[in-house]
N, C-alpha and C positions, 0 to 999 in steps of 0.2 A: 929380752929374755923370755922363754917358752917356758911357762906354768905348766906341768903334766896333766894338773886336776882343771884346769878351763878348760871349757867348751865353747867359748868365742872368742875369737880373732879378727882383726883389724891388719889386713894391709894398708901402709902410705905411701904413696907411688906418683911420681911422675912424668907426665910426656913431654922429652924438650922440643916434638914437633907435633900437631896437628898431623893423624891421619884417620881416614876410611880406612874400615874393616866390617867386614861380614861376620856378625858373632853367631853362628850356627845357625839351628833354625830360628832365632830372635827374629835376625836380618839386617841389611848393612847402616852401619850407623858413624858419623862425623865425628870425633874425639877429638875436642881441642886441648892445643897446648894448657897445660896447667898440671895443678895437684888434685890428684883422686884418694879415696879411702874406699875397698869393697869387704865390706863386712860379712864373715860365715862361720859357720858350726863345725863343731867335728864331736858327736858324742862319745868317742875312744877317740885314742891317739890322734891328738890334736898336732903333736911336732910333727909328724907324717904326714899330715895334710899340709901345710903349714912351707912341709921340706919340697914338697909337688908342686906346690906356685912360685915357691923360689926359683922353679929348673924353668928356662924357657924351649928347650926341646921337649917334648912329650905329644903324648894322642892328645887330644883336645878333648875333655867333658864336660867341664863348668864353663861358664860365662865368661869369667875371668883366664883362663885360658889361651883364647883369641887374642884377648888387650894386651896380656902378661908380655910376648916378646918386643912390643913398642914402650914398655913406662922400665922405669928404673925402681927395684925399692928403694926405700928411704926410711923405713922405721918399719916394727913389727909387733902389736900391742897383745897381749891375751886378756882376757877379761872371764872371772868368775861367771855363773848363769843367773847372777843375779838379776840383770835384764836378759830379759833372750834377745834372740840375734833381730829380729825386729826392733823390737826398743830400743836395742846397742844404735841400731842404723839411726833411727830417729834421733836419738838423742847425739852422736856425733853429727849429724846433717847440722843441729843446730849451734851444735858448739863451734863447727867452722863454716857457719852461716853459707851452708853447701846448697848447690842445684840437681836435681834428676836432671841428666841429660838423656838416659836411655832405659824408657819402660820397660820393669820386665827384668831389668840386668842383674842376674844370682837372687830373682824373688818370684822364680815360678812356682815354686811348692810354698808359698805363701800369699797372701792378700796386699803386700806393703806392697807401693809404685816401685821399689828397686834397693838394691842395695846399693850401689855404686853411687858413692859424693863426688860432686864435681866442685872445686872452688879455686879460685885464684890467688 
């Protein structure tokens, strides 16, 4: 369920195959099979953001984007700003004892190694 008043959101998504993909200018990167979470903001209208990564036809902007037509959702979490979207990332990485597989991925306007959890 989509909270109006959040400003962070958590996609859970899976890939039932291993592929390469070129994620913009990132650059191309190996996604293996398993369960991802990419963690983002939306300071207004978060279900509109939220409704953009559900579609997998669209222009590509974000990071997640590119991966969006390979994984399946599987859950969609909002979260209050009580942590911002960095802490959110941190703190899921370690609650599902997650990996960075691709620096950089939805944390270029930030300092964190990535949002995207890789875990099995």
């Amino acid at each position: 369920m989509i909270n109006e008043q959040h400003t962070i959101y958590a996609l859970f998504f899976d890939l039932h195959d291993p592929v390469t993909i070129e994620v913009g200018k990132l650059g191309t990167f190996f996604f293996p099979k398993g369960h991802y979470i990419y963690v983002g903001s939306a300071k207004r209208n978060i279900r509109a953001r939220i409704e953009r990564h559900i579609k997998v036809e669209k222009k590509k902007r974000w990071h997640i984007d590119y991966l969006r037509p390979y994984g399946e959702i599987t859950k969609i979490v909002t979260y209050s700003s009580e942590l911002e979207e960095c802490e959110r990332a941190q703190q899921l990485m370690k609650e599902v004892n997650g990996k960075i597989i691709v620096n950089g991925f939805g944390s270029s306007d930030c300092g964190c190694p990535s949002h995207l959890i890789y875990y099995a």
